[in-house]
N, C-alpha and C positions, 0 to 999 in steps of 0.2 A: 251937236251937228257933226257931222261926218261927213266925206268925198265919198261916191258910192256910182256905177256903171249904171244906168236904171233902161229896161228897156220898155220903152212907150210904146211900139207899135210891132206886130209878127211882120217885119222887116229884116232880120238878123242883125239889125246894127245898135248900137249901147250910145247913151247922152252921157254923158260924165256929169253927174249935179251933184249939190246937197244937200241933205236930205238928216232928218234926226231922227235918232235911235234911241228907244226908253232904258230906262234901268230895268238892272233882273229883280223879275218875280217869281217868288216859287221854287222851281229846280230849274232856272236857267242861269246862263253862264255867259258872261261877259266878256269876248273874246279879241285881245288884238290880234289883226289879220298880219302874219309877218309872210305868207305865200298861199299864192291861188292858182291852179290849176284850170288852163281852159280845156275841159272836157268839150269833145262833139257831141254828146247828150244834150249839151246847153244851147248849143248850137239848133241841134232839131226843136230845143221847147221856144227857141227866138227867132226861126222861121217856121213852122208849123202850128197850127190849133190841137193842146194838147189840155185844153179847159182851164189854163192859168190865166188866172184874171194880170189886170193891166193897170197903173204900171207893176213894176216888177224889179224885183232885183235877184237876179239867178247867182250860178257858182255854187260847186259844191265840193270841190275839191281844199281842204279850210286846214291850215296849219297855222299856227301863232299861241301867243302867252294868255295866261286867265288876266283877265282884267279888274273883274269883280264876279262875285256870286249871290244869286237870292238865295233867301232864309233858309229853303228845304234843300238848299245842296247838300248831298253827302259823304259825294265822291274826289270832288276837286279843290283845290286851293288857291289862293291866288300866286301867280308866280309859275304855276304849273305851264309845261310844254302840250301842247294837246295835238289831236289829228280831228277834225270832224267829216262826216260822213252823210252822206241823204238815207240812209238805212234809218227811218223810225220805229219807234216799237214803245211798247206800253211796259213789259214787264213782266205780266199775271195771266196772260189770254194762255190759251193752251198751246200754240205754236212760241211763244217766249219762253214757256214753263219747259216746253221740250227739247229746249235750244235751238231753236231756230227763229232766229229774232228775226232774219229777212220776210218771215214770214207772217207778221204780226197784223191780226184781223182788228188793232183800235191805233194805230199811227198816229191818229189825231187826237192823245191824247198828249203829243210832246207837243202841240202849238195852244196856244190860249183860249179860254174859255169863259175868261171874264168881258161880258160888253162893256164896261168900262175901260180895261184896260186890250180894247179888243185885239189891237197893234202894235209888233214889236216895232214895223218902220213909218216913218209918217211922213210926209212932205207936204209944207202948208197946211197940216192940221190933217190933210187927208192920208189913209192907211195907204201903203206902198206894201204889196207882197213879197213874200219872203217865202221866192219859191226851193223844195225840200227842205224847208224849214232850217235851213242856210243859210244864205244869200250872201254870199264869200267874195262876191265880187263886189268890196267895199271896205274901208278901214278897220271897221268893226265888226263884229257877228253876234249876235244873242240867240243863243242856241240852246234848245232842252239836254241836260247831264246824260240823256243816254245815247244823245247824237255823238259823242265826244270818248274820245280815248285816250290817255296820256300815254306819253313815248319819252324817253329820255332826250336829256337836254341837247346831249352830245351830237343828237341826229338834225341836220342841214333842213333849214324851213323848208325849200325847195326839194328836195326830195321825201321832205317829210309828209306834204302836200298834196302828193302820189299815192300815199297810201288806203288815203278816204278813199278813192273809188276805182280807179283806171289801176293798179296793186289788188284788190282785194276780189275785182271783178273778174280782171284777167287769169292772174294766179290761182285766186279761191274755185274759177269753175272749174280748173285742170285739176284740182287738190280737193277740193269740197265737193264740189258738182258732180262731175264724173272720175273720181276713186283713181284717177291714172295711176298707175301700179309699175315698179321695176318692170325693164321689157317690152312695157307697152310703144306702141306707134300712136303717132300722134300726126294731123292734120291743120292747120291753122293757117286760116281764109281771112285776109286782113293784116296786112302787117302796120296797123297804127299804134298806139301809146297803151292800148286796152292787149289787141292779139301778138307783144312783145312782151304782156305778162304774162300772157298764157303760154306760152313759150319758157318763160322763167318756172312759173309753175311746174309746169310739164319735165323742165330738166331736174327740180331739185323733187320731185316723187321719183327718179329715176327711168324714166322714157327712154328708151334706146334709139329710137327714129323719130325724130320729129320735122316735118316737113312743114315749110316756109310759103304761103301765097299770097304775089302780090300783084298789080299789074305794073307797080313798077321796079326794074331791073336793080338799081338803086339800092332798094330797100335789103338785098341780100347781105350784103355787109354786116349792115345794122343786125339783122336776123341773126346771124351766125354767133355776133359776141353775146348773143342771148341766150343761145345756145342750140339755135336751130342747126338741124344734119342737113339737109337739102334743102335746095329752094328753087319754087317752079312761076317764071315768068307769064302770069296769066294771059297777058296783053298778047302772046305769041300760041295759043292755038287752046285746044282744049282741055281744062286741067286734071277734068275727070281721068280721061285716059291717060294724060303725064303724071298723076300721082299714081295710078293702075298700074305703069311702069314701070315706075320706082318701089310700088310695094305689091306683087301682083295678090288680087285679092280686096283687099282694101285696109285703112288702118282699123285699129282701135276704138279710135277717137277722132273726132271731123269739129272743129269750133267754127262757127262763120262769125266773124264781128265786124263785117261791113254793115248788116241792115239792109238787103236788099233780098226781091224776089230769087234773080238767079243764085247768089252766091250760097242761097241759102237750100238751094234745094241741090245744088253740089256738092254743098254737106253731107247731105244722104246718102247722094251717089258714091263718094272716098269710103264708106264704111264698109269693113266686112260685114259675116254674118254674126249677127248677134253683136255689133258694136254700136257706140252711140253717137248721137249727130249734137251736138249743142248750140243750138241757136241765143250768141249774147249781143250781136250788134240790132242796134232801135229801129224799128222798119217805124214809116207812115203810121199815124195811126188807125188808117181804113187799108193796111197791106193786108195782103193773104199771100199763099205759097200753094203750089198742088203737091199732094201725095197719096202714090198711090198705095190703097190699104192694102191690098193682094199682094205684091211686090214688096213696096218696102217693108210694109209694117209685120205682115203676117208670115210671109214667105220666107223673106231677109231677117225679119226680127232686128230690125234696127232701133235704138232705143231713142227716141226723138222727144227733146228737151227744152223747155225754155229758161234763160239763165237769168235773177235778177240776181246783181249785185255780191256773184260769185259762191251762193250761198252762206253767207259771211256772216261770222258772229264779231262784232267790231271789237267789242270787248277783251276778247282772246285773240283776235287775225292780227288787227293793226300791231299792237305790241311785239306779235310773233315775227311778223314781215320787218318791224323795226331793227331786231337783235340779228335776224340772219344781213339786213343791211351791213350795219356793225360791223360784221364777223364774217363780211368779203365775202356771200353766200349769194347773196342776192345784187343784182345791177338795179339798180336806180339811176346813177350818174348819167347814161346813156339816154333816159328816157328822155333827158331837159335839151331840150332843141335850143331854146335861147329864155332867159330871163327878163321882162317887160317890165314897164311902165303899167297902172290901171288904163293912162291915156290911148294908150298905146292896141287896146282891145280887139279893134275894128281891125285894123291889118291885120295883127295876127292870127284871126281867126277867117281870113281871108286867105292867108297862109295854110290853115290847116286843113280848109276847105280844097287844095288843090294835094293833099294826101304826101306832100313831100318828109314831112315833120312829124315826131312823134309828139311833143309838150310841148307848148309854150306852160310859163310862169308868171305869175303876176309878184314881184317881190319889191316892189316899191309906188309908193300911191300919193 
């Protein structure tokens, strides 16, 4: 039995219960949770219908020690420091084979398959979901060997934490997704925990402009020791033409990681010709956006993108993003707003809800 956040109803709010977790079978892995990440991802699947059955137990942001492993592990140890990730992937399909695991056409071959043992979580006999095959917000995690990364010991559970999703999404789109190159200008719509990675990204390919949007004033700070060059106060007029300003023409590169209709067709408009627009923040699941194909698409030549999970190979990213931590290359430290309680869930994602904060942490339960 375990203490675990479970969330009963698309309320946005978490019951703190307990709840029992099987032993690993197969290739999973038995994980103490020593830090959890509240992503706003999590946030949208525990107020919005996003097909996750009920109850539940979200988080994906999952750092902690190997606890135990089933028979067919072959990657990990017990003792081991791990990172896990919601990025599934099978292995063999031909987007794995090509490296691109974010891409992986059988996901569902890291969650169980036997009807007997159909539930990694149960509570009172009944199965409890383990949504992205996670579910981090809880003392323990049972997770498939290829959700998981190992990173040295040396690296801080809490900022280690970071690197499953909000590090690998923000960075990886600037670095993976769209190639940003020495020189490049760069755009970034969102200044929360995800578009301060992208920012990080964007400084260590070499960006020579990178511009900061937020609607609040506040957040310039924060931006700058990330490595932002400018930053343009949304809340204060139109940004399109205050980045037009600043770079006439438009940039590079445009990321929206708010998740909304306008911000994201603002994207479009910051780009020059022939640059690209990356959309990584989560809209609705019934959103749409307009664009026009004559203009932007065809005229402009805008390259317009959808981002999951930074293009990321966890395997290679996580590790990679750990040693530049290391080696004073990468900010992490910055990103942790404050370190929490499990109990503690509800406020601070009440907190995060009002855009002031970049991470809470869950590092004690």
């Amino acid at each position: 039995m375990m203490k675990a956040a479970i969330l009963n109803a698309l309320d946005g709010t978490f019951q703190i219960e307990n709840i029992d977790i099987d032993t690993p079978r197969g290739r999973e892995v038995l994980v103490e949770v020593k830090a959890s990440g509240l992503c706003h991802s999590d946030l949208h699947f525990a107020e919005q219908d996003f097909g996750v059955p009920l109850p539940a137990v979200l988080g994906h942001e999952l750092a902690g020690v190997v606890l135990a492993i089933g028979p067919e592990v072959r990657e990990f140890a017990v003792g081991d420091h791990v990172v896990g990730s919601l990025i599934q992937f099978c292995g063999h399909c031909r987007a794995c084979i090509g490296g691109k695991t974010y891409q992986c056409t059988h996901p569902e071959e890291t969650l169980r398959d036997d009807p007997a043992h159909a539930h990694r979580l149960t509570r009172n006999g009944e199965g409890v979901a383990q949504v992205f095959g996670t579910g981090a917000f809880a003392e323990r995690a049972l997770v498939h060997e290829n959700q998981l990364a190992i990173v040295p010991k040396e690296l801080p559970f809490a900022q280690a934490s970071l690197l499953g999703c909000g590090t690998i999404t923000g960075a990886g789109a600037a670095i993976n997704t769209a190639s940003v190159r020495p020189g490049d200008t760069v755009a970034v719509i969102g200044i929360g925990g995800v578009g301060l990675n992208v920012i990080s990204g964007a400084q260590l390919a070499g960006a020579a402009r990178i511009v900061a949007i937020d609607r609040q004033p506040k957040k310039e700070e924060l931006a700058r020791r990330f490595g932002a060059t400018d930053f343009i106060d949304a809340s204060a007029g139109d940004s399109v033409a205050a980045l037009q300003a600043l770079i006439p023409g438009g940039v590079d590169h445009a990321f929206e990681v708010v998740g909304i209709k306008a911000t994201s067709e603002q994207a479009i408009k910051m780009v020059r010709k022939g640059g690209g627009a990356y959309l990584i923040g989560v809209h609705a699941p019934t959103s749409t956006i307009d664009v026009n194909v004559t203009v932007d698409l065809l005229t402009n030549q805008v390259d317009l993108r959808g981002v999951y999970m930074g293009s990321s190979n966890i395997k290679h990213d996580i590790p990679m993003y750990a040693r530049l931590y290391l080696e004073g290359k990468l900010n992490l430290d910055d990103l942790i707003s404050r370190e929490i309680n499990l109990a503690d869930i509800n406020e601070a994602y009440e907190e995060l809800k009002g855009g002031s904060i970049a991470r809470s942490v869950i590092t004690s339960f």
